[in-house]
N, CA, C and O atoms as CSV, one atom per row, in Angstrom:
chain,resi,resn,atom,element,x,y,z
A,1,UNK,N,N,0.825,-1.199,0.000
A,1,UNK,CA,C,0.000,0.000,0.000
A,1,UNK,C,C,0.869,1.262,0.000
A,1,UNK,O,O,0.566,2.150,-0.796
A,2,UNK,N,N,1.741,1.400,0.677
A,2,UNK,CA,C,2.811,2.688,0.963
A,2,UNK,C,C,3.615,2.713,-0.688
A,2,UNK,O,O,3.927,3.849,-1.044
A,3,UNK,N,N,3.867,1.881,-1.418
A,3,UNK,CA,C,4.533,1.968,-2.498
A,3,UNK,C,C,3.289,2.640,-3.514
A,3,UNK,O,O,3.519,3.677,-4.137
A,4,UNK,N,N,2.216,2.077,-3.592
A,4,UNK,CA,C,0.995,2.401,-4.386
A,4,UNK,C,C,0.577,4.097,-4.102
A,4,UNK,O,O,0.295,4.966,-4.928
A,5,UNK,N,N,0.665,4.173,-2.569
A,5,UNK,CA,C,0.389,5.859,-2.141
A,5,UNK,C,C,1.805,7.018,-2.875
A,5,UNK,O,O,1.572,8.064,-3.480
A,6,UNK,N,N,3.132,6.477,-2.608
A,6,UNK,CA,C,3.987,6.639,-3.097
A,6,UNK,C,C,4.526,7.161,-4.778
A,6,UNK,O,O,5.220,8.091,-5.189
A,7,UNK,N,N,3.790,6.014,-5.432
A,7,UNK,CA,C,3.495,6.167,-6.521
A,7,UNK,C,C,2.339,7.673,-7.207
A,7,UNK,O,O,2.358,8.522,-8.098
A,8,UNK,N,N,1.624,7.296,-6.283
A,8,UNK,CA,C,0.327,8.414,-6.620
A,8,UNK,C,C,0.693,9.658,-6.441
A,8,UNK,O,O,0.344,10.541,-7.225
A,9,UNK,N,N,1.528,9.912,-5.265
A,9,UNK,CA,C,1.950,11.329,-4.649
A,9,UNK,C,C,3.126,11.224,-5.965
A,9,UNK,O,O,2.536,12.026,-6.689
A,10,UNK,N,N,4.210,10.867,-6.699
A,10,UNK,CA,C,4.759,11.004,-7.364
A,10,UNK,C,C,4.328,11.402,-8.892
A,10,UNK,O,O,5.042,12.011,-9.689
A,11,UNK,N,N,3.094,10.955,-9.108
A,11,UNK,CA,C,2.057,11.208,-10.215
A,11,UNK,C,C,1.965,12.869,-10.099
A,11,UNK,O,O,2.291,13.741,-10.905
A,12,UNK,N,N,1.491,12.932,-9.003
A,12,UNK,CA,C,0.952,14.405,-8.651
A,12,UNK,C,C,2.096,15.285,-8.876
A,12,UNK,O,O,2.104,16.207,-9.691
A,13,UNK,N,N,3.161,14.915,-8.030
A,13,UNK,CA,C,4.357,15.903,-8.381
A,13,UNK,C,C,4.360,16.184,-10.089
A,13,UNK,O,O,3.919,17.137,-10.732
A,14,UNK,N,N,4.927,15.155,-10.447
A,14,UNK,CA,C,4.824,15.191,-11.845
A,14,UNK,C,C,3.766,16.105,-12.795
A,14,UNK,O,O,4.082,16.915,-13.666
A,15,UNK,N,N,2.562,15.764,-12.402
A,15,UNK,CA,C,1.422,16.965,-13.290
A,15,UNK,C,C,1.680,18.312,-12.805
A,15,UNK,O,O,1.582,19.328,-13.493
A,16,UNK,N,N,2.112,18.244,-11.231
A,16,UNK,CA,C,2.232,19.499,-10.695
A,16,UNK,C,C,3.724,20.370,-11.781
A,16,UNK,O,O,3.563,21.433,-12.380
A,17,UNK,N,N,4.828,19.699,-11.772
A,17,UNK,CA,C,5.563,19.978,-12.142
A,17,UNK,C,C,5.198,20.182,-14.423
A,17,UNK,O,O,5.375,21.222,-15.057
A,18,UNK,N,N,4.940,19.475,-14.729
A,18,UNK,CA,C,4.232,20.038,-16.009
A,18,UNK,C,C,3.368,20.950,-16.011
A,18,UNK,O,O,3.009,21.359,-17.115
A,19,UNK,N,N,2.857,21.463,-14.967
A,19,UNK,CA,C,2.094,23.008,-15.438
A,19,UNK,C,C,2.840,24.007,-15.171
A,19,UNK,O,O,2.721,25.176,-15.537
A,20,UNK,N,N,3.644,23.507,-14.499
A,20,UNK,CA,C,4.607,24.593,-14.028
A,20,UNK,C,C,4.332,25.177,-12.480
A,20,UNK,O,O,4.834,26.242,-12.122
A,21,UNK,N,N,3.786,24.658,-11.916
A,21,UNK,CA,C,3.704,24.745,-10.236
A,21,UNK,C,C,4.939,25.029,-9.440
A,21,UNK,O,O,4.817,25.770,-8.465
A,22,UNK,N,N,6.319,24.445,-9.784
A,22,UNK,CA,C,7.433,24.911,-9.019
A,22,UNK,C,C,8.345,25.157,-9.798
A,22,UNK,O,O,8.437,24.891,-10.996
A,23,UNK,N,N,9.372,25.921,-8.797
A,23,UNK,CA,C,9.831,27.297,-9.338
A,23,UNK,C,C,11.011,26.984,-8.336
A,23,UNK,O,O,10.928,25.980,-7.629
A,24,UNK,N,N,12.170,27.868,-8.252
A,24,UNK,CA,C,13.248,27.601,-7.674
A,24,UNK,C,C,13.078,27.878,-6.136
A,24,UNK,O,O,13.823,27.580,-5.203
A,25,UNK,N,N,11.968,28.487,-6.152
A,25,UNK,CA,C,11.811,28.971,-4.593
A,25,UNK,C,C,10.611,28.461,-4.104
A,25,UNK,O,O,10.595,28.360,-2.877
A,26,UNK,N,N,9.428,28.050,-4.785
A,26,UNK,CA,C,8.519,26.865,-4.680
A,26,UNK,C,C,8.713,25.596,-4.604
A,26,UNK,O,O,7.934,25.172,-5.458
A,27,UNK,N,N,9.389,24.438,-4.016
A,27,UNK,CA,C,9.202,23.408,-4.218
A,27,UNK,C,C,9.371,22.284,-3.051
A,27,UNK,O,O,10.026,21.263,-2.838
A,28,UNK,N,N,8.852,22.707,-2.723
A,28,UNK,CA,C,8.150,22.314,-1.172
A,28,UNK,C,C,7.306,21.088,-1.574
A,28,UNK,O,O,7.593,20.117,-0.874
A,29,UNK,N,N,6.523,20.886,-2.326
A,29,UNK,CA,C,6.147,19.285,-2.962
A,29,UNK,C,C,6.920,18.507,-3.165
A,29,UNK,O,O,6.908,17.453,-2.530
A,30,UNK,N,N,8.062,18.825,-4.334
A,30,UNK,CA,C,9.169,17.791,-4.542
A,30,UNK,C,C,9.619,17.221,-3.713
A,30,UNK,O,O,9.448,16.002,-3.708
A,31,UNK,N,N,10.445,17.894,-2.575
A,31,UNK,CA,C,10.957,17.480,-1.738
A,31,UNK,C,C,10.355,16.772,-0.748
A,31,UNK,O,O,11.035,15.950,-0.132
A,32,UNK,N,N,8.973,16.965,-0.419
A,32,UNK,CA,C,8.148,16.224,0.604
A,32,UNK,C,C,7.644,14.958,-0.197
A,32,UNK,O,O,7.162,14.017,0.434
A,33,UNK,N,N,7.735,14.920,-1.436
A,33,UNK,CA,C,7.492,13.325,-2.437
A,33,UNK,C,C,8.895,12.697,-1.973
A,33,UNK,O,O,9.026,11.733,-1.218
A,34,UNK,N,N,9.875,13.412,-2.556
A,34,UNK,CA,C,11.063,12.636,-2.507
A,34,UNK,C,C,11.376,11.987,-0.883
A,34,UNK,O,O,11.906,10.880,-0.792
A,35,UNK,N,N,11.047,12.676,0.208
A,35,UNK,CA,C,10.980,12.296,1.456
A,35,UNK,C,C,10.443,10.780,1.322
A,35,UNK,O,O,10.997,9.683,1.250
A,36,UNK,N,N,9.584,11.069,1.323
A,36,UNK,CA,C,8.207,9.739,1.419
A,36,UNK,C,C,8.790,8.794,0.690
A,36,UNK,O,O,8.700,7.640,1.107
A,37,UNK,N,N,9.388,9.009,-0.336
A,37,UNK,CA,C,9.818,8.266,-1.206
A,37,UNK,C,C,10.994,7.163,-0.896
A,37,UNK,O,O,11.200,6.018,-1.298
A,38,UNK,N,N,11.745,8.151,0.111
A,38,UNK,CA,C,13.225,7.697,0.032
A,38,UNK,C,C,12.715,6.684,1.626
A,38,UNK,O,O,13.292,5.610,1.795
A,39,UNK,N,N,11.986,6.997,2.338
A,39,UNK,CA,C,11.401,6.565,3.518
A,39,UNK,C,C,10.986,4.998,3.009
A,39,UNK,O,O,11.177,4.048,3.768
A,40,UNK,N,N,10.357,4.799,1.556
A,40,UNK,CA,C,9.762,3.591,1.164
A,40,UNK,C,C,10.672,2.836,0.847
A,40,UNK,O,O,10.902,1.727,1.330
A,41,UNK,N,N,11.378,3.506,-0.169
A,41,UNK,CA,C,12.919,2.705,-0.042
A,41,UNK,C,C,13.585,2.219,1.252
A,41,UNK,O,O,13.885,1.049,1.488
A,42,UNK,N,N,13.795,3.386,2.142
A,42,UNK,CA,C,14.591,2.256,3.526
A,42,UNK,C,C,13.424,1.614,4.091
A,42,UNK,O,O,13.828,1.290,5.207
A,43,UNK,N,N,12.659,1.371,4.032
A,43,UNK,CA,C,11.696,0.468,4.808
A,43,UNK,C,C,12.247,-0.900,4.116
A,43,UNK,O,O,12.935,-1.778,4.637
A,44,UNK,N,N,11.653,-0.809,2.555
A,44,UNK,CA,C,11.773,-2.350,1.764
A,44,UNK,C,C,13.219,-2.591,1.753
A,44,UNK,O,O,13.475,-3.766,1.490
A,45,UNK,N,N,14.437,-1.712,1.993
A,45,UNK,CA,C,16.029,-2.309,2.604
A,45,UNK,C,C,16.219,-2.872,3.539
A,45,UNK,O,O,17.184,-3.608,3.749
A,46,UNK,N,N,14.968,-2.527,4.571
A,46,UNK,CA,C,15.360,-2.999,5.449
A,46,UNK,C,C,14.629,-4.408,6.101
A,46,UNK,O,O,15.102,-5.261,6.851
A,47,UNK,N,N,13.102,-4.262,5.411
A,47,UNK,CA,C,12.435,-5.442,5.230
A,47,UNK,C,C,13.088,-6.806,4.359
A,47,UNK,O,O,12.996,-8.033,4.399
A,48,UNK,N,N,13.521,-6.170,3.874
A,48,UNK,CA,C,14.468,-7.188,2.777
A,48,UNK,C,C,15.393,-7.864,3.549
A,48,UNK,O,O,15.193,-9.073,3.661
A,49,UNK,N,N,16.586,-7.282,4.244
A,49,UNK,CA,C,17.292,-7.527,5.328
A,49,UNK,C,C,16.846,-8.776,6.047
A,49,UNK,O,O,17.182,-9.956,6.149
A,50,UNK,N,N,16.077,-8.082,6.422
A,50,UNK,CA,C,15.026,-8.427,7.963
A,50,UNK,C,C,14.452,-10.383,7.751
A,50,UNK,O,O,14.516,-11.376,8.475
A,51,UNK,N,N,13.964,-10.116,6.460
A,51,UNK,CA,C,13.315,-11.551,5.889
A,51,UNK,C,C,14.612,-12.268,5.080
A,51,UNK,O,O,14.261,-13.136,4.281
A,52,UNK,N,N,15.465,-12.123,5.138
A,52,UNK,CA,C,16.635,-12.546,4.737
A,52,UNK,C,C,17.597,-13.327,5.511
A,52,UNK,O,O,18.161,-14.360,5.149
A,53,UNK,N,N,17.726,-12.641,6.739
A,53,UNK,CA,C,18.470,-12.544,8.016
A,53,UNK,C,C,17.544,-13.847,8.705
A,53,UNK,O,O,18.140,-14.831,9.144
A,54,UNK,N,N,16.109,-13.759,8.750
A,54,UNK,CA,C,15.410,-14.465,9.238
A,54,UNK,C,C,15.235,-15.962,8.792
A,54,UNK,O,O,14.747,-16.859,9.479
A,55,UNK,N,N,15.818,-16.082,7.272
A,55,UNK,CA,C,15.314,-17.488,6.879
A,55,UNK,C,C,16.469,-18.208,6.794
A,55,UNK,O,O,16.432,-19.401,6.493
């Protein structure tokens, strides 16, 4: 589910960013996608790990 939400909020950036929504001093979206983003990544590094370590 977090990869699927992930995905969606990255959609959005994206349309946001084709109309032209951010700007060098606007981009307070990007960076709060890329957050979330990079958050989903260390989760599944570390889930990966985790179920790895375990079997």
């Amino acid at each position: 589910m977090h990869v699927i939400l992930g995905l969606v909020i990255v959609a959005a950036v994206y349309l946001h960013a084709r109309r032209g929504a951010y700007d060098a001093a606007n981009h307070d979206g990007v960076e709060t996608a890329a957050a979330y983003w990079h958050m989903v990544d260390l989760v599944w590094v570390v889930l990966f790990a985790l179920v790895y370590v375990a079997r």
